[in-house]
C-alpha positions in Angstrom: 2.0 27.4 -6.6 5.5 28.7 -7.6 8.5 26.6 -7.9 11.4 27.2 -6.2 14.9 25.5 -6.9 17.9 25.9 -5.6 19.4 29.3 -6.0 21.9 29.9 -8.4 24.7 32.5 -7.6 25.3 34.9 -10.3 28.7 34.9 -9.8 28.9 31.2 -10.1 27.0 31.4 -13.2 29.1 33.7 -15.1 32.4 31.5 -14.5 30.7 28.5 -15.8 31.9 27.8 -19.5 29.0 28.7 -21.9 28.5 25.2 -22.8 28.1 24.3 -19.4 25.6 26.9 -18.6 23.5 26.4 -21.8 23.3 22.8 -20.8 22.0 24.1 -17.5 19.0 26.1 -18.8 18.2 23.2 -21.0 17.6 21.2 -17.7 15.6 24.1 -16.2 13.6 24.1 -19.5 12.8 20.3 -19.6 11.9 20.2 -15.6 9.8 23.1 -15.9 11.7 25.2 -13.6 12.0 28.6 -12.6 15.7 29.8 -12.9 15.9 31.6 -9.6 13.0 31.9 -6.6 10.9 34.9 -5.8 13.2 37.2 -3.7 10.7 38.0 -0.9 7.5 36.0 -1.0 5.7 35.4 2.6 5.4 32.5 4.6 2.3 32.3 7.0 2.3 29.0 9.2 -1.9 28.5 9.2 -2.2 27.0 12.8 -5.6 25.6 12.3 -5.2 24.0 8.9 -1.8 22.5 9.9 0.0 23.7 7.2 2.5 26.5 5.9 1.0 29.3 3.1 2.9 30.9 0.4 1.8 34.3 -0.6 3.2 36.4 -3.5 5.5 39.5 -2.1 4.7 41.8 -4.2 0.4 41.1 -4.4 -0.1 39.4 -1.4 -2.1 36.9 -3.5 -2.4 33.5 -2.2 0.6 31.0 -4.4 -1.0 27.8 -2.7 0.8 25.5 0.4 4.1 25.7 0.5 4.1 23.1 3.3 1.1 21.1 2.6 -1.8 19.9 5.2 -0.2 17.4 8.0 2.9 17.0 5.9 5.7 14.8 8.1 3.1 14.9 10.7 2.7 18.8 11.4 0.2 19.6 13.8 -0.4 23.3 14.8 2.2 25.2 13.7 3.3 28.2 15.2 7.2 29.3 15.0 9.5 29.2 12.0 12.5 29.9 11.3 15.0 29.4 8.0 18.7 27.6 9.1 22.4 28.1 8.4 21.5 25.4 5.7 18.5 27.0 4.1 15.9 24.8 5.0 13.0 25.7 7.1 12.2 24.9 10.7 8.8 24.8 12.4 7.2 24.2 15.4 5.5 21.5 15.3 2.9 22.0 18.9 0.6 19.4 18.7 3.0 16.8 19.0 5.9 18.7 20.2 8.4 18.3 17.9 10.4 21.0 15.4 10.6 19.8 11.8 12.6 20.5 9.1 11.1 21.3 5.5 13.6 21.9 2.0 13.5 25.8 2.1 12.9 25.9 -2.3 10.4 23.4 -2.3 8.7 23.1 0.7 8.9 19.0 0.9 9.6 17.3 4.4 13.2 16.2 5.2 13.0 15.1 8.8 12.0 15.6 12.5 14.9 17.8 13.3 13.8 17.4 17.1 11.8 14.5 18.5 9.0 14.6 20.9 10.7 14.7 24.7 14.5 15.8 23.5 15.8 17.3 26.6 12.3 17.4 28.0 10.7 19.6 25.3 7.1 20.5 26.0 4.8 22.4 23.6 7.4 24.2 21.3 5.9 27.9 20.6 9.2 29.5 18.4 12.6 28.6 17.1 15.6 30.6 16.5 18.8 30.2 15.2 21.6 32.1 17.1 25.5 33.3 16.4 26.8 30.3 17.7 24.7 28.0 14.3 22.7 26.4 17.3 18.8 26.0 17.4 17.0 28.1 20.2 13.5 26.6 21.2 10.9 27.9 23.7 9.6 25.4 25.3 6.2 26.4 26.4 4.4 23.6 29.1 3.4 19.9 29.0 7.3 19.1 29.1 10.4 18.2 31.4 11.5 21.5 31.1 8.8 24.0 30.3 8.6 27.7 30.3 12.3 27.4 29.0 14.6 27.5 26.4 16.3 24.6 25.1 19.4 24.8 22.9 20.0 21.9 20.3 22.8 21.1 17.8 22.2 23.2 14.7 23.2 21.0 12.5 22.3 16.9 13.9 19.4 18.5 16.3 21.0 16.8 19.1 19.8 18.3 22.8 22.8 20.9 24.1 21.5 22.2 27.1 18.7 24.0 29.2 19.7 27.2 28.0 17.3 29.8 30.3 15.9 27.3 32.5 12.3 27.9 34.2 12.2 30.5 36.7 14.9 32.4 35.6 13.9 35.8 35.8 13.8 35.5 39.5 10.3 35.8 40.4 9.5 38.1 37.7 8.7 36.4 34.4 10.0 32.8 35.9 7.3 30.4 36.5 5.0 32.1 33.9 4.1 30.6 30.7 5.3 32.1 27.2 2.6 30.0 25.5 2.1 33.1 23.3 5.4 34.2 23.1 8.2 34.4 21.4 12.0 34.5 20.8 14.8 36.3 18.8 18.1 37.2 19.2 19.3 41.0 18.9 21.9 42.7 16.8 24.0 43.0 20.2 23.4 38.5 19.8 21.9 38.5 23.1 18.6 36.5 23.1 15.5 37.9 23.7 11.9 36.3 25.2 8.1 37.7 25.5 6.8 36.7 28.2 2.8 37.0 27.6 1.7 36.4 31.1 3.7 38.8 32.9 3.5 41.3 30.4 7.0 41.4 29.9 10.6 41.4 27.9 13.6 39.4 29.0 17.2 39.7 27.4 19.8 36.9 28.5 23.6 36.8 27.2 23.5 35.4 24.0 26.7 33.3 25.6 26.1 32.6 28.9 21.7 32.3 29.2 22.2 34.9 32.6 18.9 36.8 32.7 18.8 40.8 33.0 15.5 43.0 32.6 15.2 44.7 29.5 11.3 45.7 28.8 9.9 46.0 32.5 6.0 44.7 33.2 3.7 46.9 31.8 6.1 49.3 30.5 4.0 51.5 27.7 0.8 49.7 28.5 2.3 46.6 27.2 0.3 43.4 28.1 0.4 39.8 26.6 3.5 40.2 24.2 3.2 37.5 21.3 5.9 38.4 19.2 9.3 40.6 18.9 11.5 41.9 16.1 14.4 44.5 15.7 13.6 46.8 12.8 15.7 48.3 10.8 16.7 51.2 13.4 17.7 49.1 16.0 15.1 49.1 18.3 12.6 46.5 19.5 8.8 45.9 18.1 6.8 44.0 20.0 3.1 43.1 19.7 0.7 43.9 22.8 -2.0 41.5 22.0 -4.5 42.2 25.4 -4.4 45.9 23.9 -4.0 45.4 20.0 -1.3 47.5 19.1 2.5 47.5 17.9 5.2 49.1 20.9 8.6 50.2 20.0 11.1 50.5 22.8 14.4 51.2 22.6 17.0 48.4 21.1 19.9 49.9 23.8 18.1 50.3 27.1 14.8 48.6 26.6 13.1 51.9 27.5 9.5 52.6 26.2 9.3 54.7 22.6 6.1 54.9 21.7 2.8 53.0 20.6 4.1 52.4 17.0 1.0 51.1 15.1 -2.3 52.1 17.6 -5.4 49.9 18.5 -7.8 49.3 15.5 -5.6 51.2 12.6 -5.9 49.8 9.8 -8.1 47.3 10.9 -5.3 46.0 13.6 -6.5 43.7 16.1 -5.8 40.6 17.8 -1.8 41.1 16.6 0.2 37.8 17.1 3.2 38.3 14.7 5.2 40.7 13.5 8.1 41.5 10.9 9.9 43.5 8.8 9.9 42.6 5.3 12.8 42.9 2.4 11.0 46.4 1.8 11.5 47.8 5.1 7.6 47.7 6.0 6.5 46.1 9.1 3.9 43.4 8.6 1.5 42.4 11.4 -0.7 39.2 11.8 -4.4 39.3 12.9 -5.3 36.3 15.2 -7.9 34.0 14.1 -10.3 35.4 16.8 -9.7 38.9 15.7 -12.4 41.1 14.4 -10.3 41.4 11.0 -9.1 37.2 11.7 -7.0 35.7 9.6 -5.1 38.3 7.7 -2.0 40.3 7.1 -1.6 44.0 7.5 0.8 46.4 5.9 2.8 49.6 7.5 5.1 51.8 6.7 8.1 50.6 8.4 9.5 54.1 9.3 6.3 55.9 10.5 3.6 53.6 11.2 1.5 54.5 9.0 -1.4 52.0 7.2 -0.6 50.8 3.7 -2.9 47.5 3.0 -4.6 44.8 4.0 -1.6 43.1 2.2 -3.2 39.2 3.0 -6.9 39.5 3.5 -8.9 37.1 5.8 -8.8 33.8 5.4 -6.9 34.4 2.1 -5.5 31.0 0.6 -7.9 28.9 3.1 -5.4 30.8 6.0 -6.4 30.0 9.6 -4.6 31.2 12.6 -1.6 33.3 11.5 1.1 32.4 14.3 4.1 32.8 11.9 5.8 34.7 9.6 9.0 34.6 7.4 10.1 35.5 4.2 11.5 33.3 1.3 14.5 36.1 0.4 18.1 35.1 -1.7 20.5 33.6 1.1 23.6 34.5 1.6 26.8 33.0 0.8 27.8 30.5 3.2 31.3 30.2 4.3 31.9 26.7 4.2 35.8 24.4 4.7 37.1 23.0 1.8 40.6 21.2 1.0 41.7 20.6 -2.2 43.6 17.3 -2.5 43.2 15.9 1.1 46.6 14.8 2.7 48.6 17.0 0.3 51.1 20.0 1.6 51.4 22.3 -0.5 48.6 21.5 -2.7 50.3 21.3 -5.7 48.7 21.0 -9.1 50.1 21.1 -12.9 47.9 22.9 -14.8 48.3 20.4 -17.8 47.7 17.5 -16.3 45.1 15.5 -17.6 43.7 13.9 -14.4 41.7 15.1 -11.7 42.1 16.9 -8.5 40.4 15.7 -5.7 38.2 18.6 -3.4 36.8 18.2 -0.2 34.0 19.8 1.8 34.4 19.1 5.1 31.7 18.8 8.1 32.3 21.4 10.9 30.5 22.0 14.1 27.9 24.5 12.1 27.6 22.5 8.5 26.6 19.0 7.6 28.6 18.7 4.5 26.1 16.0 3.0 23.4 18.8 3.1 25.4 20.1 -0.4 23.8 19.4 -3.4 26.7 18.3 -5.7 25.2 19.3 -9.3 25.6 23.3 -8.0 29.1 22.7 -7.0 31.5 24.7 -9.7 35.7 24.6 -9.0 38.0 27.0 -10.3 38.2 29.7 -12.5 36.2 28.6 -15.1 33.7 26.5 -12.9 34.2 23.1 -13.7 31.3 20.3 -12.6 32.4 17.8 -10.3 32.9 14.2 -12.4 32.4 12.3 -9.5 30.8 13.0 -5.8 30.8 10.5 -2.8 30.1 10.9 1.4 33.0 10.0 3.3 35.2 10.8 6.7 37.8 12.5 5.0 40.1 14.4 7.9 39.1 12.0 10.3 36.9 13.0 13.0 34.0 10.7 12.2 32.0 13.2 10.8 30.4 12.9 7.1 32.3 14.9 4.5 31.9 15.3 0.8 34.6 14.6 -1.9 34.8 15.7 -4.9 36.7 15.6 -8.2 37.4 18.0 -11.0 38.9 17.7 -14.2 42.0 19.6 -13.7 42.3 21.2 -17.4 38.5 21.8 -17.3 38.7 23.7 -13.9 40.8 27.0 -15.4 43.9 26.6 -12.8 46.3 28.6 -14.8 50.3 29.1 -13.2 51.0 30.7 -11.0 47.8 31.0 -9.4 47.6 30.8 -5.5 44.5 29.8 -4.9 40.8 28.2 -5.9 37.3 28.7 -5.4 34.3 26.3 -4.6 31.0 27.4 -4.9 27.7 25.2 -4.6 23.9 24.8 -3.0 22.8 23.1 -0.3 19.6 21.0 -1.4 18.0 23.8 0.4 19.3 26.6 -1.7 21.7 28.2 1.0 24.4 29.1 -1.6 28.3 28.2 -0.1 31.9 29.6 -0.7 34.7 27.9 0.1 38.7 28.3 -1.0 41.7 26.8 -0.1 45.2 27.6 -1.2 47.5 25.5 -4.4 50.6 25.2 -6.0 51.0 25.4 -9.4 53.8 23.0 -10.6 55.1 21.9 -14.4 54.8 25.5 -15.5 58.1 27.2 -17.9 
């Protein structure tokens, strides 16, 4: 199985001092570590075998569990998702809950939602949306199933029913989406399959207020499992009752065409679909399927078959309900303030103290999910000499503090402002800046 550490930002690297970043490989070299992770390797969750896969992104080959067997309790996983923080999310439907997983290595954190938190039933997918909150479909066996709950993004904490049961006013209310699924568009209006009324809902990514946007039936569809926006903008879902791929229109829902047809390729039985980092669309055959238990390949623009890109049962692989891929995440904007209670921030460039840095908590990032040996301040990236957890502007809320070695960060006069890049433990690289002062200069 490959290793995957936190993700170092190129940028970062190259401000370091050289000393400072040969000591860093040395680490890498004595842990055994990659430097960076494999930039688009997919994740399968394996519903039968209660565990997550890892399959190489080039190959396909199998790279082992990524989540292994049962681990923090897992129990027929279906969604997943990767956060604002970098970890990864799953479904969790055997004991309806949503758990959280370190997105480089794979190793359990914590139950991010508990069993029963605002009446969660059988959770079938997960989705982050714009406003850093986690989106769950809550499927039956709950308080409030055949909805979607809405929970804190970053404590997990229960927000609100968000599309409550019945919504769809007698169309797809009151029917399960056991076997569907959830996203959120480009237009950040969220999305539902409905699988028993063979049907696509859109409600305001704001407000949860319902409007039709893939009508019953519409292009044969029957028993959607799964939905994704491709790269053009419009809507892929997976007909499962008929085993083939529709595309319908990302604007007006309207029908397109039957995107990847019945048997293709060996397609059949589809229950997930997405694009990968290289534009292709890959589809998962269910466990029952007369090709069960494998990935398929196509050409993201035309449809056409490439390759059994996972083949069945690959890796011990056992009901396919998931897929993500492990790709470099973004820069994360992220609140910093450089010596806390101080207007201006003023620094003297030749002092030979320290200037305090923190990173505050916000309503969508948990501060002590930063890893403090990534974090590098200043020009020339200086390493923090000292890291602690505290409530630094007051709100209650954890934040983390920092302290750099003025003449080691590369604060020079007459400079305006500095830079703080880091990691979370999960590998979501963060940016943050914050204005100074340079004082004690000719």
């Amino acid at each position: 199985m490959k290793s995957y550490p936190v993700f170092v930002n190129p940028t970062t690297a190259l401000r370091g001092a050289l000393g400072a970043l040969f000591r860093g490989l040395m680490v890498v070299a004595i842990l055994g570590l990659a430097i960076s992770p494999a930039s688009a390797d997919l994740l399968v969750s394996s519903f039968i075998t209660d565990s997550v896969l890892l399959y190489d992104g080039t190959t396909g080959a199998p790279l082992g569990q990524f989540v292994s067997t049962g681990s923090g309790g897992l129990d027929a996983p279906r969604g997943m998702t990767f956060g604002p923080d970098g970890n990864l999310y799953v479904t969790s439907s055997g004991n309806h809950q949503i758990l959280r997983y370190n997105g480089s290595t794979g190793t359990f954190i914590d139950v991010f939602v508990p069993a029963g938190s605002g009446g969660l039933g059988t959770p079938t997918s997960v989705a982050f949306g714009p406003d850093g909150n986690l989106y769950v479909g809550s499927a039956f066996l709950g308080v409030n199933q055949n909805s979607v709950l809405r929970y804190h993004g970053t404590t997990g904490a229960f927000i609100d029913v968000f599309v409550p049961d019945s919504s769809c006013l007698g169309g797809c209310g009151g029917q399960y989406f056991i076997r569907g699924e959830l996203t959120f568009g480009p237009d950040g209006n969220l999305y539902v399959a409905y699988y028993d009324s063979d049907e696509v809902a859109r409600y305001n990514g704001t407000t949860g207020a319902f409007s039709s946007f893939v009508a019953a039936g519409s292009g044969g569809l029957a028993g959607p499992t799964e939905l994704t926006f491709g790269p053009d903008g419009h809507l892929y879902v997976t007909s499962y009752e008929t085993n083939n791929v529709l595309r319908y229109n990302g604007t007006t829902g309207a029908f397109i065409d039957v995107f990847v047809a019945a048997g293709f390729g060996g397609l059949d039985g589809p229950r997930n679909v997405k694009f990968g980092p290289d534009g292709h669309l890959y589809v998962a055959n269910d466990h029952v399927a007369t090709n069960p238990n494998s990935v398929r390949r196509y050409n993201g623009t035309t449809g056409a078959f490439i390759d059994v890109f996972v083949s069945s049962g690959s890796g011990g692989l056992s009901g396919p309900l998931g897929l993500t891929f492990l790709t470099p995440p973004a820069v994360l904007p992220v609140t910093i303030d450089i010596k806390p209670g101080s207007d201006p921030n003023s620094i003297n460039p030749r002092s030979k103290g320290v200037i305090p840095v923190a990173i505050l908590t916000t309503e969508t990032f948990d501060a002590s999910t930063v890893d403090p040996t990534t974090v590098q301040f200043g020009p020339n990236g200086a390493a923090p000499v000292h890291a602690a957890l505290e409530d630094v502007d007051g709100d209650t809320d954890l934040d983390l503090i920092l302290h750099f070695r003025t003449q080691e960060t590369g604060i020079a006069c007459g400079d305006t402002e500095a830079v703080l890049t880091g990691e979370t433990t999960g590998g979501q690289a963060i940016q943050g800046s914050d204005s100074v002062n340079t004082v004690g200069c000719p």
